[in-house]
C-alpha positions in Angstrom: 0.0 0.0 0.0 2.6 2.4 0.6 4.5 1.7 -2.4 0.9 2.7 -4.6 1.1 5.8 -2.5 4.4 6.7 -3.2 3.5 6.1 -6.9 0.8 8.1 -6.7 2.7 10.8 -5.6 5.1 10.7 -7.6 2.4 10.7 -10.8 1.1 13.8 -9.1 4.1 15.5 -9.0 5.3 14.7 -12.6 1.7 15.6 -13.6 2.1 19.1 -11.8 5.3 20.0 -12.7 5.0 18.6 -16.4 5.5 21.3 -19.8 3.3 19.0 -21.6 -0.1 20.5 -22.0 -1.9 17.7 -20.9 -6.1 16.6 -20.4 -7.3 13.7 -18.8 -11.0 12.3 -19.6 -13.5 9.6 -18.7 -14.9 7.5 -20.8 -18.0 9.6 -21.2 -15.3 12.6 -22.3 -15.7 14.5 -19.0 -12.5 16.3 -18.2 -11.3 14.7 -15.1 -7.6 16.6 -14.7 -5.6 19.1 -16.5 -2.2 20.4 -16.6 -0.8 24.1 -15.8 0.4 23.7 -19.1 -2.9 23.3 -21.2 -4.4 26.3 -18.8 -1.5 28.6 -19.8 -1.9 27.6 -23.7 -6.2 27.4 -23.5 -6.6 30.5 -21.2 -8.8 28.3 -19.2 -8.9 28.1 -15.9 -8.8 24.6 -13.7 -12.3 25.1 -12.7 -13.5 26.0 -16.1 -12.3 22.7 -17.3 -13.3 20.0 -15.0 -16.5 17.9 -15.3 -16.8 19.8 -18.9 -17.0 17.7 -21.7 -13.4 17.7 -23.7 -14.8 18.3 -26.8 -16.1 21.7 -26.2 -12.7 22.5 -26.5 -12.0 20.6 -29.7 -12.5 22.6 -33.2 -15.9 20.9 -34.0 -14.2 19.4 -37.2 -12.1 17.0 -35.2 -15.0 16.0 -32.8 -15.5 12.9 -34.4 -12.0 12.0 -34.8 -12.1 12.0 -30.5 -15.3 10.2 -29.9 -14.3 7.4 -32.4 -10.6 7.1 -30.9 -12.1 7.3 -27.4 -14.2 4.7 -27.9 -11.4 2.4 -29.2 -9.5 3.1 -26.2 -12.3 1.8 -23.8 -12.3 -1.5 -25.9 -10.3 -4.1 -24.3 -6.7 -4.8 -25.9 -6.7 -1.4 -27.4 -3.9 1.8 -27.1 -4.3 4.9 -25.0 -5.0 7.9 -26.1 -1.8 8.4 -25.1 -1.0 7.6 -28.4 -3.3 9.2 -30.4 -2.5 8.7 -33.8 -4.5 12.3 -34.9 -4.1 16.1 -35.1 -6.4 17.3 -33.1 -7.2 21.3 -33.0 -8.2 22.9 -29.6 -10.3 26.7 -29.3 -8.7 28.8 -27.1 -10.5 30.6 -24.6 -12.1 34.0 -25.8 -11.1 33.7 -29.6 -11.6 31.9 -32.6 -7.7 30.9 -32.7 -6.4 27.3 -32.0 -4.1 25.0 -31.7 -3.0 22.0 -33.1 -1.4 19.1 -31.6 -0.1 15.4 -32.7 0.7 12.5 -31.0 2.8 9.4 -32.2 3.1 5.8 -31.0 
């Protein structure tokens, strides 16, 4: 048990102290846990982000692309979205700009 907990926070710590602009999500899309670096990038606050749905932040042409690679994910035997094979666009807060980000195996 106190190994998992020293795990734990040690995930927490990478997680907080991390560069990587980074969104964690359910398997109903819910946000879950964010980054500082995707609120610096987004212009969205913590608060603003949790329990929303991710794809409110996704450009509405890429929505698809996320529900069908979230939905492999939950399958059994299946990769992360860790390794999302996709570009993906994301709105920033307050403007019609986004950006774009792409993730390799």
């Amino acid at each position: 048990m106190r190994d998992m907990n020293q795990k734990s926070l040690l995930f927490d710590k990478i997680f907080e102290t991390s560069t990587d602009a980074i969104i964690v999500f359910d398997e109903d899309l819910r946000i879950i846990k964010t980054s500082q670096s995707i609120h610096k990038i987004l212009g969205y606050t913590e608060e603003e982000m949790l329990g929303n749905n991710v794809k409110s932040l996704i450009y509405v042409k890429d929505t698809a692309i996320l529900e069908k690679e979230a939905k492999k994910a939950n399958e059994p035997r299946t990769s992360s979205l860790s390794f999302f094979p996709h570009r993906l666009s994301f709105l920033q807060k307050g403007s019609q700009a986004f950006f774009s980000v792409l993730r390799k195996p």
